[in-house]
N, C-alpha and C positions, 0 to 999 in steps of 0.2 A: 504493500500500500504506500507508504515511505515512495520507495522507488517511483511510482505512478505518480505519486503528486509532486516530484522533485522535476518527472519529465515532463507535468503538467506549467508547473511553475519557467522554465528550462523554454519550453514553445512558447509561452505567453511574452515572454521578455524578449526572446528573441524576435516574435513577432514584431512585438511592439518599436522594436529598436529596426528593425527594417523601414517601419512605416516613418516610423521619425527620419531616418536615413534620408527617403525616398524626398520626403517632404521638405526636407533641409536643400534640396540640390534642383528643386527648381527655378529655371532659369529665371532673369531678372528682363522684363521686358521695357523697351522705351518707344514711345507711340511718337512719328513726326510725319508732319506734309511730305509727300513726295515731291521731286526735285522741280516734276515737269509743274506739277501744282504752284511751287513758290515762280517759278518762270512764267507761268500764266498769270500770274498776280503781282509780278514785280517785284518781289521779295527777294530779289538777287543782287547778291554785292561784287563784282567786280576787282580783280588785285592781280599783282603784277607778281607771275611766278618765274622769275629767271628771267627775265624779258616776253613769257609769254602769257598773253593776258586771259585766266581764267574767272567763271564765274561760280558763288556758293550760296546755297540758301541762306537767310537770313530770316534766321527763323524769329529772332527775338522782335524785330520789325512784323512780320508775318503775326506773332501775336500779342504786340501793343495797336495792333491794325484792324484784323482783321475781324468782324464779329462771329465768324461759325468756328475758327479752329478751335478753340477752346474746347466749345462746346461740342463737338464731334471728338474730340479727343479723348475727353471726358468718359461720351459714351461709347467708344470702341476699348477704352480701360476697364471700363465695370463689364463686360463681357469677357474679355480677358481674367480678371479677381475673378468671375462667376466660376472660371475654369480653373480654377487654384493656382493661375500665376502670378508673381509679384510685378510692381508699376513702377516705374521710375517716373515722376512726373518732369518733365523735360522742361518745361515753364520754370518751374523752381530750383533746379539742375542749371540750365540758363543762368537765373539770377544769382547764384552762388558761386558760379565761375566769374560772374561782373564783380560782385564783392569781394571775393578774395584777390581778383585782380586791382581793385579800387585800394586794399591793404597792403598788398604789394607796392603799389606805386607811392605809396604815403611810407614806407618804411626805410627811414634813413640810418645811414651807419653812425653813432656815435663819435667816433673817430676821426671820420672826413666828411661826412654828411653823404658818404657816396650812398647809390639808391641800388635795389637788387638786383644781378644781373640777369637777363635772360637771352637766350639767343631765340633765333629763327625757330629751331626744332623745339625748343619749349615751347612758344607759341603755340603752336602746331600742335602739341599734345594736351595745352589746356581746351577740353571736350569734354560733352556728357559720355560718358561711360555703360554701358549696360552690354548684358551678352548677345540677345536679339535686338536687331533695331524693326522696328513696323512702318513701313510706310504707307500714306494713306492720300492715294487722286479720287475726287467727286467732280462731279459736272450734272448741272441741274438743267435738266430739259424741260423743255414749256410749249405744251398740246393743248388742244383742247378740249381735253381729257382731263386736264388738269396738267402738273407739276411731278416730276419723277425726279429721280438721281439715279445715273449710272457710278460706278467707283470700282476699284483696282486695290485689292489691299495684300501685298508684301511683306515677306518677312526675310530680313540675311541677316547672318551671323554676322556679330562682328569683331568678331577674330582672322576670320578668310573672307568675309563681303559674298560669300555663296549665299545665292540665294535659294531658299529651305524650307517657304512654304509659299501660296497664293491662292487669290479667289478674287474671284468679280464676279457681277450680277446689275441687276436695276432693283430700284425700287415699285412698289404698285405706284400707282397715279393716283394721287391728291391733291385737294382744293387748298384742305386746310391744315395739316402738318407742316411742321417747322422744316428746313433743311436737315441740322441734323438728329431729328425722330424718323423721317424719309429712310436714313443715312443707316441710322442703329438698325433701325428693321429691316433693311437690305443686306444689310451684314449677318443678323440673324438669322435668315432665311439660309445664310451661306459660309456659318461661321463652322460646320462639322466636318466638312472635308480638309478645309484649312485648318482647325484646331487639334484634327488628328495626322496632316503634315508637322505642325507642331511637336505634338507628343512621340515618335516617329523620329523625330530628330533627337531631341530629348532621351529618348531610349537607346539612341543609338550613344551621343556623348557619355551618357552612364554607365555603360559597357563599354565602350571601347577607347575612351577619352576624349578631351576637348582636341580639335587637329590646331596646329600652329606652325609656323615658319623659322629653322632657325638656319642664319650663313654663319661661318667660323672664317674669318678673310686675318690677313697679316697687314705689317706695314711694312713699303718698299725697304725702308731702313733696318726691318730686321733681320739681323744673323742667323735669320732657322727660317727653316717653311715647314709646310706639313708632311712632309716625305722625311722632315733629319727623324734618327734613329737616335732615340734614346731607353737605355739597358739592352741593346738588340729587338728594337721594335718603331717603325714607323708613329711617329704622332697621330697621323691619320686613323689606324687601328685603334690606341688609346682614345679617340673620342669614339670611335665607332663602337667600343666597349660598352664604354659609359651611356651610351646611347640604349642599347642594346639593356640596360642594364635599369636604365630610370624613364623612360616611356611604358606606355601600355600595350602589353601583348607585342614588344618588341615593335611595335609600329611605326614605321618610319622610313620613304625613301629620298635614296641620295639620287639627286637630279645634277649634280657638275660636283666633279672631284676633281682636283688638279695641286699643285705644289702650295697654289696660293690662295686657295679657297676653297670650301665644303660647301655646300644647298643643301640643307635637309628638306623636304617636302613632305605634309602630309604626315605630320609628326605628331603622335597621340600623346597626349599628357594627361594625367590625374584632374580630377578635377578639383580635389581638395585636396590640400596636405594633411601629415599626421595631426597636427592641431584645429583640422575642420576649418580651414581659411581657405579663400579661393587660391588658385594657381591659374596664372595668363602668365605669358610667354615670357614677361620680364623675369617671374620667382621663376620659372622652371630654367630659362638661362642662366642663372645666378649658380645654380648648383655645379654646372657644368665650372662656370667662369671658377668659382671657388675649386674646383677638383683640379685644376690646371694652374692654379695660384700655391700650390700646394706641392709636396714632395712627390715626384723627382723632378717637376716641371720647372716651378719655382719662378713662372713666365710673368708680366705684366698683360692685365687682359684689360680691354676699355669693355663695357657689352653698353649697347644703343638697343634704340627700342624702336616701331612705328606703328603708333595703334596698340590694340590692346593684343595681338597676335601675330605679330613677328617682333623676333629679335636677332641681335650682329653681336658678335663678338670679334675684337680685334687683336690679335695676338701680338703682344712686342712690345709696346707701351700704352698709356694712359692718355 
């Protein structure tokens, strides 16, 4: 009896610690206009990349502007939460990248009164962060039938920008519904094929891990490449180890190998560490940088990042 209720006890908890598991590791979603939406509405900023001139959503103009994103936002998130995923609200995500940039720029050095530095590439990585992004195009037709909405709704990762689920549809035709009630209920109608791309993908990262990018490149000036031998073994092997060693189910290929550079592609990594905190490309690079900073290496590693899902390591110095 003993026994029976030890293995009763034994399943309940183990249950129970599965469902928590399960439930700990859904993804974190961020709902925004699609690109060709902010272009249709003129919510594009313009800047000079290298001499060539590209254009970006502006979203935060898009919504001190416009009166439906909000509110269509709104209700493609409580659809979303109805399905047990978490919300990043992007609005407020927005604002807290303006304020901590407004502290940044008020923070002087005591010393000489110099102000923080940043370069180019930090710029560039102050972003809302979330592991799906949703994008979402509506366009209101007007019959005389009444008012409809057609819409396109997206989802990529954003770790690799695959894109990992989708659905479109119209809405019925009404008189008297808001745009977006039109909007929610057309997404309704068509939210269980796209909800189970979703979960689908979801099941796939929890098995087999999150995929991310990682190169391993030298600097001209350094004395080794990845071909010197050290204790009788190419360098390129020792990463291919360790590779080999801290991905999931050894997943991982190599797309260009040469003296002066590694491509990992298609690299699966954990999605949590031992202490249940996320891991994106920067912590999972880090272990590598540290295992090569370490005995017999003993190398100087810089590691870069871009996005939330590739990372560089640069061998030779800082």
């Amino acid at each position: 009896m003993k026994q029976r209720i030890c293995l009763f006890i034994t399943i309940v908890i183990y249950g129970a610690n599965a469902l928590l598991f399960s439930q700990s590791r859904k993804p974190t979603l961020m709902i925004l206009p699609s690109d060709n939406w902010c272009e249709q509405r003129y919510f594009m900023t313009e800047f000079n990349n290298q001499g060539v001139k590209q254009k970006v959503p502006n979203y935060k103009q898009a919504f001190q502007e416009d009166t439906e994103i909000g509110q269509v936002i709104s209700k493609i998130g409580a659809l979303m939460i109805e399905r047990g995923f978490s919300i990043k609200d992007v609005e407020q995500e927005l604002k807290a990248i303006e304020a901590r940039t407004g502290e940044d720029n008020a923070t002087l050095s005591v010393t000489s009164g110099s102000i923080l530095s940043e370069s180019p590439l930090d710029k560039l990585k102050r972003q809302c962060k979330a592991d799906i992004l949703i994008q979402i195009w509506w366009k209101i037709n007007r019959t005389k039938q009444g008012k409809s909405v057609s819409f396109i709704l997206e989802a990529f990762d954003s770790y690799t920008s695959k894109r990992i689920a989708s659905a479109s549809g119209n809405s019925k035709f009404s008189n008297s519904d808001i745009v977006p009630v039109l909007l929610e209920n057309a997404i309704r109608d068509n939210i269980k094929p796209f909800n189970s791309q979703l979960q689908s993908y979801f099941d796939d990262i929890s098995k087999n891990g999150r995929e991310i990018l990682l190169t391993i490149r030298r600097w001209n000036n350094w004395d080794k490449n990845l071909d010197t031998e050290i204790d009788g073994e190419e360098l390129s092997n020792y990463i291919n180890k360790w590779m080999k060693k801290n991905t999931v189910n050894k997943m991982f290929n190599v797309s260009d190998a040469t003296e002066n550079q590694i491509r990992f592609e298609q690299v699966r990594i954990p999605l949590f560490d031992s202490e249940n905190e996320p891991i994106d490309a920067r912590e999972f690079a880090k272990g590598l940088q540290n295992y090569l900073k370490s005995e017999p290496f003993n190398f100087q590693v810089k590691l870069m990042t871009r996005g939330l899902g590739e990372a560089i390591l640069v061998l030779g110095e800082k």
